[in-house]
C-alpha positions, -999 to 999 in steps of 0.1 A, spaced: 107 -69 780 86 -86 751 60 -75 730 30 -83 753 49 -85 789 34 -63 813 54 -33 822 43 -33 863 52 -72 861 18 -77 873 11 -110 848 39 -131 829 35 -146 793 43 -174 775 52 -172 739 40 -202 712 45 -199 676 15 -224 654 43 -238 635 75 -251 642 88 -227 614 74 -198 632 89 -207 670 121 -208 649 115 -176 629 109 -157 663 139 -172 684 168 -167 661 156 -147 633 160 -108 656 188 -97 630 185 -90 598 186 -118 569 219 -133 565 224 -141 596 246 -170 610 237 -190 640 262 -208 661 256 -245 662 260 -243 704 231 -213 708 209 -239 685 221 -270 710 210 -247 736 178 -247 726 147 -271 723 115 -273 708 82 -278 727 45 -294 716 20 -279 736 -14 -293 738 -40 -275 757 -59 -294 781 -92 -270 775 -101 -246 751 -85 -211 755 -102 -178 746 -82 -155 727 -82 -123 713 -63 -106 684 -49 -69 692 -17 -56 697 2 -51 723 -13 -15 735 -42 -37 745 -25 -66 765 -29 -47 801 -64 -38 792 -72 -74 781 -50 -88 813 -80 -67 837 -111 -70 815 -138 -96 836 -142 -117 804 -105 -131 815 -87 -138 781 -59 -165 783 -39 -143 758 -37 -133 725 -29 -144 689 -8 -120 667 12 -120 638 49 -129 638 73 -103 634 100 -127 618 75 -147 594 43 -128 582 29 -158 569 29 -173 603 8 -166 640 20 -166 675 -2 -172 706 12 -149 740 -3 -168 769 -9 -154 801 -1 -174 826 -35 -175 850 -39 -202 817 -3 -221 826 -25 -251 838 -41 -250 801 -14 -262 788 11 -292 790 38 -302 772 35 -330 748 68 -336 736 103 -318 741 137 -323 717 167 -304 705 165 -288 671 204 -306 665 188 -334 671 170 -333 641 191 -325 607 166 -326 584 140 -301 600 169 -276 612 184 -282 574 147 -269 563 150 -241 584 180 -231 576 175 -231 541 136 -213 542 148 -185 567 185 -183 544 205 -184 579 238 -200 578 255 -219 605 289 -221 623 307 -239 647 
């Protein structure tokens, strides 16, 4: 279960990072630092641009509040919180009555680009294996 799933299973979420650096940070960074990531779990994985197609209204509480929020008329989409892997960086949790809100703009592999998973790599200190 993540941070702001709903224990009944009532509602789903989806989780966004606002950076590429922080949908990195929160996929592979659960360890502590020093950490080494097999090059296959990274192939297995792909980043996503999300555009939304309307404005969403979100809120910014913790996860205590994500039921309440989920039944409360106004109808927030989700919420925005701070990452747990990167303070510097925000994540969005998406309910999914807003799944038509969003659409995906673009879709690739983070092996398919060396320099940004170099980057990553280097600003997160994780090393990498075969």
């Amino acid at each position: 279960m993540n941070r702001f799933d709903d224990p009944a299973g009532r509602f789903r979420v989806c989780y966004l990072g606002t950076t590429i650096d922080v949908c990195f940070a929160e996929t592979f960074l659960k360890n502590p630092p020093g950490l080494i990531l097999a090059l296959e779990d990274l192939a297995n994985r792909s980043i996503a641009v999300i555009e939304t197609t309307r404005d969403l209204r979100l809120v910014t509480v913790s996860r205590a509040w994500s039921r309440t929020l989920w039944d409360h008329p106004d109808a927030a989409d989700g919420i925005v919180y701070r990452s747990r892997h990167d303070n510097s960086a925000k994540c969005i949790a998406i309910h999914h009555r807003a799944k038509a809100a969003l659409t995906v703009l673009e879709e690739r592999r983070l092996t398919d680009d060396p320099k940004l998973l170099a980057r990553l790599l280097r600003k997160y200190d994780v090393g990498l294996t075969r």
